[in-house]
C-alpha positions as CSV (number, residue, x, y, z in Angstrom):
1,X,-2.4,44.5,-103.5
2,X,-5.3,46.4,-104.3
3,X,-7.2,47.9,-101.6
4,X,-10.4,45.9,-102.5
5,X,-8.8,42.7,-102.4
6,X,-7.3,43.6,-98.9
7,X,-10.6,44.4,-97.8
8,X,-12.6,41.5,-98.8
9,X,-12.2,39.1,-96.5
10,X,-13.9,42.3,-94.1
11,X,-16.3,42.8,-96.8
12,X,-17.7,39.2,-96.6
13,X,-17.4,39.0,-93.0
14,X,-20.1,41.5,-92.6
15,X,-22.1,40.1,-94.9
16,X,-22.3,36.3,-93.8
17,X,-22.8,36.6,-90.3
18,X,-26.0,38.3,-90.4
19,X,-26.7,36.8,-93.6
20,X,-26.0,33.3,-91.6
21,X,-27.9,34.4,-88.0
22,X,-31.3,35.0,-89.9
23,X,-31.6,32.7,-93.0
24,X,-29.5,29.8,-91.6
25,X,-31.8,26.4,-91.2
26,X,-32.6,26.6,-87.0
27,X,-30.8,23.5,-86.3
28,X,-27.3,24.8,-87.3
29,X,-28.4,28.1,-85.4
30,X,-28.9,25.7,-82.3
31,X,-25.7,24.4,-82.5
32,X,-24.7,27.4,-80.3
33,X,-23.0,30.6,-80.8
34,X,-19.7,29.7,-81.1
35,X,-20.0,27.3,-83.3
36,X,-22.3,28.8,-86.0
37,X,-20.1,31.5,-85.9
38,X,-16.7,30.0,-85.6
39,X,-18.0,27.7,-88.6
40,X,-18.9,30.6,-90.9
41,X,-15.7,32.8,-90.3
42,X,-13.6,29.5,-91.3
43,X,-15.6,29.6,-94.5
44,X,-15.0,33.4,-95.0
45,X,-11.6,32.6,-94.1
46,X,-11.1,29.9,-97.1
47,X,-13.2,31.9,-99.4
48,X,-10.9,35.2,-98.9
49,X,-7.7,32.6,-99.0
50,X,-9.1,32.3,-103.0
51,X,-9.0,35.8,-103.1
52,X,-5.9,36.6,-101.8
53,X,-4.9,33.7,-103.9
54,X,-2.7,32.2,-100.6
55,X,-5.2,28.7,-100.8
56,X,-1.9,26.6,-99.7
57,X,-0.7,27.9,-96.8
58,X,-4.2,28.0,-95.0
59,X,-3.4,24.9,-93.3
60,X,-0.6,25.5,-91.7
61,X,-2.7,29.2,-90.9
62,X,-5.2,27.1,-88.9
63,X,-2.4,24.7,-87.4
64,X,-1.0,27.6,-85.7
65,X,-3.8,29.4,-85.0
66,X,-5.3,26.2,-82.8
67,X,-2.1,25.4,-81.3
68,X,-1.7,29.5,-80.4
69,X,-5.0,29.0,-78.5
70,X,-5.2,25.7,-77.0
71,X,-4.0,26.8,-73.7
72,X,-6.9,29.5,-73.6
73,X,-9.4,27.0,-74.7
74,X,-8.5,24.7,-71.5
75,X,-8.5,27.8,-69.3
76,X,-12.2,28.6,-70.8
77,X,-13.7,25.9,-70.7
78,X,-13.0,25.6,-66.7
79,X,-14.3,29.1,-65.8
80,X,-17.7,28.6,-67.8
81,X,-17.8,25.0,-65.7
82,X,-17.4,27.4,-62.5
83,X,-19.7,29.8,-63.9
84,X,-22.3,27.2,-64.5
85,X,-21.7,25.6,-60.5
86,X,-22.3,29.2,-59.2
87,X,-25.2,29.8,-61.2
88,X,-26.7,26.5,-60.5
89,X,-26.2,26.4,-57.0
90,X,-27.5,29.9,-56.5
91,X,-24.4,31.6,-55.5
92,X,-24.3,34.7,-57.3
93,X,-28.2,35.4,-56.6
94,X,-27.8,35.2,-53.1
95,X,-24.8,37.8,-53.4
96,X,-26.9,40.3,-55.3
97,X,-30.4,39.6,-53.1
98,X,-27.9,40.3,-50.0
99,X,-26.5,43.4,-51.6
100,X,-30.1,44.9,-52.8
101,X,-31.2,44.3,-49.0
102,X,-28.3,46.4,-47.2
103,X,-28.5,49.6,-50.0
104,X,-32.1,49.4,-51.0
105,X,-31.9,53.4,-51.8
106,X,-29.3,53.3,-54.2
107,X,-30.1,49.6,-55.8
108,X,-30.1,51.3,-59.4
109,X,-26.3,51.8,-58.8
110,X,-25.9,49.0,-57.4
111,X,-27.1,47.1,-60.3
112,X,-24.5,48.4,-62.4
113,X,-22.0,46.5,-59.8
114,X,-24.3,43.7,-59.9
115,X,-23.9,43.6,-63.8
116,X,-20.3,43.4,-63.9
117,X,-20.0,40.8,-61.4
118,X,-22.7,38.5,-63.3
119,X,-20.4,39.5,-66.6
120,X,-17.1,38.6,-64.7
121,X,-18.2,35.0,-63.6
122,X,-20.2,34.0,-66.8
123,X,-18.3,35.6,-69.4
124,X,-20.8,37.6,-71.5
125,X,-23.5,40.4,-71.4
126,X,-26.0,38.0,-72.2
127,X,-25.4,35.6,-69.4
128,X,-24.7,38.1,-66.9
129,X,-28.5,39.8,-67.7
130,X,-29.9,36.8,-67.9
131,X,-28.5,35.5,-64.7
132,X,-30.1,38.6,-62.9
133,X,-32.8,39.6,-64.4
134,X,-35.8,37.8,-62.5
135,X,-34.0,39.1,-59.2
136,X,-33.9,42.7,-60.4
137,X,-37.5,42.5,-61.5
138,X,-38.3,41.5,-57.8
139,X,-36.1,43.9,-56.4
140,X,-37.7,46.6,-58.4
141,X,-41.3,45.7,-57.2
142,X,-40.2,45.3,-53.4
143,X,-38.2,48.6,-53.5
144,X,-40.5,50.6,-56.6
145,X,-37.8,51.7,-58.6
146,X,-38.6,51.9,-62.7
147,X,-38.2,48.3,-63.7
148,X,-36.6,49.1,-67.5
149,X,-34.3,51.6,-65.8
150,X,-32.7,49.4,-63.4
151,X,-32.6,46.4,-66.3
152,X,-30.5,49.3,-68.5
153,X,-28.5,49.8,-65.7
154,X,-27.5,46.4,-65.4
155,X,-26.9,45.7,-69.2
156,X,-24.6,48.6,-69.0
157,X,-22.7,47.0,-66.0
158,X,-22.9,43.7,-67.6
159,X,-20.4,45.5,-70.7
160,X,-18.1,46.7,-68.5
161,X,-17.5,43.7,-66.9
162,X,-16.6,42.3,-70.0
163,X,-13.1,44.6,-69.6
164,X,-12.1,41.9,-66.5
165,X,-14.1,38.7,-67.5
166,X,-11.3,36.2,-67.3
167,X,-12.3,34.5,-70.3
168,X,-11.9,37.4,-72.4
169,X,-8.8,38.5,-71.2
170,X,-7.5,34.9,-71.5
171,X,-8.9,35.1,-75.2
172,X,-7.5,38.3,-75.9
173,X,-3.8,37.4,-74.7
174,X,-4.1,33.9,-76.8
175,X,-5.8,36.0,-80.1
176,X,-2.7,38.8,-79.8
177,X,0.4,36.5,-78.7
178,X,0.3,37.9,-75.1
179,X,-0.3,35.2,-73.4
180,X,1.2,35.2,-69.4
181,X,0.3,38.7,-69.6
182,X,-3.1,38.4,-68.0
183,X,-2.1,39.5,-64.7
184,X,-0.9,42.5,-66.5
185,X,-3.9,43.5,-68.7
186,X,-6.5,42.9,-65.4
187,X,-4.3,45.6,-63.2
188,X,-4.1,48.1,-66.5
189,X,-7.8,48.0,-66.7
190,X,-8.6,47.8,-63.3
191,X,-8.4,52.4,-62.8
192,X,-10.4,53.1,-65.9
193,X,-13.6,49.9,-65.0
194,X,-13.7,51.9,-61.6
195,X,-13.9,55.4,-63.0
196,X,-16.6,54.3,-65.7
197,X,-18.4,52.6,-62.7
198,X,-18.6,55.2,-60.7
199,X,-20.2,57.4,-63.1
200,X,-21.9,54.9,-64.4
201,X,-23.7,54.5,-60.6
202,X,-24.1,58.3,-60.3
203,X,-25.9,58.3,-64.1
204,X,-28.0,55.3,-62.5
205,X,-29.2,57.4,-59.4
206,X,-30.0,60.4,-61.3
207,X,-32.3,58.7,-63.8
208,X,-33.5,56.7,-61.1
209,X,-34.8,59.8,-58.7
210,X,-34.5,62.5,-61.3
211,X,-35.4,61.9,-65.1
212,X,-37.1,58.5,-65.0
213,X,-38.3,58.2,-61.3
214,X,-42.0,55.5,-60.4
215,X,-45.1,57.9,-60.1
């Protein structure tokens, strides 16, 4: 096969999705992430089966893909139920307000905590900051730390949490044919989240007190 044929179903992926994300009609954007998204890479994926002239056997491709991930689906569709209950209810907040009381000094670091634990429960970076950000904005006025510092602090956090969300490692294990394995892939990653937190915190502090501290 020639190598530009192997790489075209790559090729078009990076073109549609942005192409899709900014001139794509508002209402299909609405639809939510994963489904404009999911919708467009099934295109790419029957475009690129004309390409790789395999057109027939893309139905039993997408037969086996769903049933491979079926399980996942069930599993990830009751942790963003959860997430939504804790969020809702005002759970998490209270956690971090609690937290941001008892180490008012070192909050910066402790956003970074706060981050992954927002990114744990609901699943994404974007969630997690958005789940925190009016309390770190409050936070940052009571205790005067630099407001933009501490947000970057917890949008940091919130990507490494994405190494134990459960719904990525439940997605991951389903995508890769590991699935079982979960249990497995949370301790493996468990030594290396804490090492990147804890620099992570000590980066926090020093930009905090140091490079970027309130006049």
């Amino acid at each position: 096969m020639p190598a530009w044929k192997a790489l075209s179903a790559y090729a078009i992926l990076l073109v549609a999705l942005p192409a899709v994300r900014f001139f794509a009609p508002l209402w299909f954007i609405k639809l939510g992430f994963a489904v404009w998204i999911g919708i467009t890479i099934t295109c790419v994926c029957l475009v690129s089966s004309i390409i790789l002239q395999d057109v027939t056997s893309m139905p039993g491709y997408m037969k086996t893909s769903f049933c491979s991930v079926f399980g996942a689906l069930i599993a990830m569709a009751s942790l963003v139920a959860l997430s939504n209950l804790m969020k809702t209810s005002g759970m998490l907040s209270v956690i971090a307000t609690v937290i941001a009381n008892l180490l008012g000094p070192v909050y910066p670091a402790i956003a970074v905590i706060i981050g992954s634990l927002g990114s744990f429960v609901a699943g994404t970076t974007t969630g997690s900051n958005i789940l925190f950000a009016p309390m770190h904005y409050e936070a940052c006025t009571i205790l005067g730390f630099n407001i933009p510092l501490v947000f970057a602090a917890q949008s940091a956090g919130s990507a490494l949490g994405n190494m134990i969300c459960t719904n990525n490692v439940v997605a991951v294990c389903a995508t890769v044919g590991f699935k079982g394995e979960e249990g497995t892939i949370m301790r493996k990653v468990f030594k290396p989240i804490c090492i990147l937190w804890l620099l992570y915190c000590l980066l926090a502090l020093l930009y905090a007190y140091v490079l970027f501290p309130v006049a």
